[in-house]
Rosetta silent file (secondary structure, phi, psi, omega in degrees, C-alpha in Angstrom):
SEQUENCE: XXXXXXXXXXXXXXXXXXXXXXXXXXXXXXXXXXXXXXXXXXXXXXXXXXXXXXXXXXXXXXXXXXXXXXXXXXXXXXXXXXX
SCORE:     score description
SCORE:     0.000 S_00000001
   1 L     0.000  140.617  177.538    0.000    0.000    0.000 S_00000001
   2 E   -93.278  141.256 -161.033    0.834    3.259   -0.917 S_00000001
   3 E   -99.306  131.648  157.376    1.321    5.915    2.201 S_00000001
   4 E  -142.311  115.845  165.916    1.377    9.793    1.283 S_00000001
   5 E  -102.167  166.502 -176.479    1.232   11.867    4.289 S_00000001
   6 E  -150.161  156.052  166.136    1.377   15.629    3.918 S_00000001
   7 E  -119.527  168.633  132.261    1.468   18.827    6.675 S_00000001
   8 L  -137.874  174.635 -123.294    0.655   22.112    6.281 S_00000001
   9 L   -31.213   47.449  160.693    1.920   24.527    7.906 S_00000001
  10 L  -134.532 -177.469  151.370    4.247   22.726   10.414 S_00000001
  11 L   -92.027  143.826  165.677    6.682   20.061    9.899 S_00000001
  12 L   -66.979  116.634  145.436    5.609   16.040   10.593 S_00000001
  13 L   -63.422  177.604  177.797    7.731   14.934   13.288 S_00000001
  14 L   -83.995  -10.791  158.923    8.862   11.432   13.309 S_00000001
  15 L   -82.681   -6.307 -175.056    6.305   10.002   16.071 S_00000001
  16 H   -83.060  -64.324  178.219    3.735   11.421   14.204 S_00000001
  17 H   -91.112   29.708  155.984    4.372    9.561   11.409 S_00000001
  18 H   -87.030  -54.732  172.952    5.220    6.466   12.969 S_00000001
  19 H   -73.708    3.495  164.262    1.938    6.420   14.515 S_00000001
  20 H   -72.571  -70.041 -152.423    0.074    7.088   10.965 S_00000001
  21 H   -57.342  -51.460 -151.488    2.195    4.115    9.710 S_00000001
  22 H   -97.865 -112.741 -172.547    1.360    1.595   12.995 S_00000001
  23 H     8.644  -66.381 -174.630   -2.575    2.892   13.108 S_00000001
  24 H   -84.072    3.758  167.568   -3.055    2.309    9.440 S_00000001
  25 H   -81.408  -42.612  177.936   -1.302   -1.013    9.284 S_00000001
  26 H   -49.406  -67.512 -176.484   -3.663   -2.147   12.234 S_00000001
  27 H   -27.603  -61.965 -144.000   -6.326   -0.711   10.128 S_00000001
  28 L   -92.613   12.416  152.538   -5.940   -2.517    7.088 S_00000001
  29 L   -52.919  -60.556 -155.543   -5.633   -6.358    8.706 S_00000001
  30 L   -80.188    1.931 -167.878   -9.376   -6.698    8.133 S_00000001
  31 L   -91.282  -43.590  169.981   -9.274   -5.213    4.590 S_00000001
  32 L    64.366   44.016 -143.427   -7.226   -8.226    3.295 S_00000001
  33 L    10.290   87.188  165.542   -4.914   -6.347    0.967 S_00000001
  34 L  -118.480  -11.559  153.237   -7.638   -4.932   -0.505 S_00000001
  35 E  -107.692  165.844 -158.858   -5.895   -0.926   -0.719 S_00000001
  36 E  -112.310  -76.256  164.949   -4.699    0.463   -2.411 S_00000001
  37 E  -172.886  150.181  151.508   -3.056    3.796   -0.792 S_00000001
  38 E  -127.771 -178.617 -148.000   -3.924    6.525    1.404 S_00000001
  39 E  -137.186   88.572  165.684   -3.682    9.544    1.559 S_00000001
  40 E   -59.491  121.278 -163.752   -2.847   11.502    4.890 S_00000001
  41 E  -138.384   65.743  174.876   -3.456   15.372    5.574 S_00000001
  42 E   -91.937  149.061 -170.631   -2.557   17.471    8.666 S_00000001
  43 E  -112.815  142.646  166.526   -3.517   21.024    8.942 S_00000001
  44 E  -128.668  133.110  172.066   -2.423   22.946   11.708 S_00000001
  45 E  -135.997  148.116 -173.237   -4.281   26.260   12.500 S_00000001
  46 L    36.044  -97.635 -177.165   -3.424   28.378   15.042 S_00000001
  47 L  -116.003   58.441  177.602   -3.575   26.362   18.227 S_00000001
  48 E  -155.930  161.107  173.979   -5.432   23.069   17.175 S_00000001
  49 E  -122.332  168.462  174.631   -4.561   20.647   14.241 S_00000001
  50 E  -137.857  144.195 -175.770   -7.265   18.884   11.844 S_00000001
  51 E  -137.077  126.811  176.093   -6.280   15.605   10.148 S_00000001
  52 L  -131.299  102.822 -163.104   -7.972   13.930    7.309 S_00000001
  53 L   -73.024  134.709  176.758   -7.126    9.958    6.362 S_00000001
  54 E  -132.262  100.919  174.742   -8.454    9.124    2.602 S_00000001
  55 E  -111.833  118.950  163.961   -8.284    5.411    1.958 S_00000001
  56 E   -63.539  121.108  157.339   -8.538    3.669   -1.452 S_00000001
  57 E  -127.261 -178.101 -176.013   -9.510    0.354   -1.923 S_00000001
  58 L   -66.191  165.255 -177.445  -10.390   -2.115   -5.145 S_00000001
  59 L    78.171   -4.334 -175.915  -13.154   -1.543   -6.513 S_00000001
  60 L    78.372   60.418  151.454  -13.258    2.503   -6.151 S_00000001
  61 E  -101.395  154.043 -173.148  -14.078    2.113   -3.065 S_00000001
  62 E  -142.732   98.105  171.606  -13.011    5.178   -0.837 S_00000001
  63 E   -44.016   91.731  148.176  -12.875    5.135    3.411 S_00000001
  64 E   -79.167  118.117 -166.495  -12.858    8.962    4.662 S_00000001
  65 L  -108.000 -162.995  118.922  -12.275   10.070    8.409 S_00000001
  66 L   165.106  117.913  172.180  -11.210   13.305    9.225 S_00000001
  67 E  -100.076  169.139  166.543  -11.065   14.980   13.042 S_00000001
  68 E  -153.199  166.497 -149.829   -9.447   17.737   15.053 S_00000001
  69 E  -163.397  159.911  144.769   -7.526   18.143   18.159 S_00000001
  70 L    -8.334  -63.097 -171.394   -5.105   19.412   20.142 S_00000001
  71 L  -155.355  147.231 -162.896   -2.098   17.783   19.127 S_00000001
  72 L   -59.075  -27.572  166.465   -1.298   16.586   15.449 S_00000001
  73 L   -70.291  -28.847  162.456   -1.358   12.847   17.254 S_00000001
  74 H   -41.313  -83.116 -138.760   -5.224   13.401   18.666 S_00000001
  75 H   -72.920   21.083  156.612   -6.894   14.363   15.827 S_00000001
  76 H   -93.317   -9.871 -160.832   -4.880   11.724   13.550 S_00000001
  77 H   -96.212  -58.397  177.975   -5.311    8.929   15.702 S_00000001
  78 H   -37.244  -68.989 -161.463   -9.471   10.004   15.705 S_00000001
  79 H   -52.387  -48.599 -173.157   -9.593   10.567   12.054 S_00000001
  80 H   -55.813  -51.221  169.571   -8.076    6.789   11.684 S_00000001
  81 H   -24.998  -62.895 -171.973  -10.958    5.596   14.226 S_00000001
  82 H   -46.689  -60.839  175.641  -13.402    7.059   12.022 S_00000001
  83 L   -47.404    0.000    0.000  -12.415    5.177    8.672 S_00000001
């Protein structure tokens, strides 16, 4: 599967995306290589971030989350809950 996370306006630290990476692997046992890729997005504005997970699987099918939080690890860990 393919992974493309993106920020805007910060940088991703590296626990950040280690826990995108470990979340969405977790995810996608019941999925049965059935994606395709997703597509990661944190925003951070002013003091809160919003994060929105886009997952492709066969078949067009397409899983969407997206939360906000605190800290860029809340709302990404929510948004994966959601898909």
């Amino acid at each position: 599967m393919r992974l493309e996370l993106t920020a805007r306006h910060f940088a991703i630290p590296a626990p950040v995306r280690k826990l995108a990476e470990e979340r969405l692997a977790r995810m996608l046992r019941p999925l049965n290589d059935s994606a395709l890729s997703a597509q990661v997005v944190v925003t951070k504005d002013k003091s809160r971030f919003h994060a929105e997970v886009t997952l492709h699987a066969r078949g067009e099918h397409f899983l969407h989350g997206e939360a906000t939080g605190r800290d860029a690890q809340a709302a990404l860990g929510s948004s994966i809950d959601k898909v």
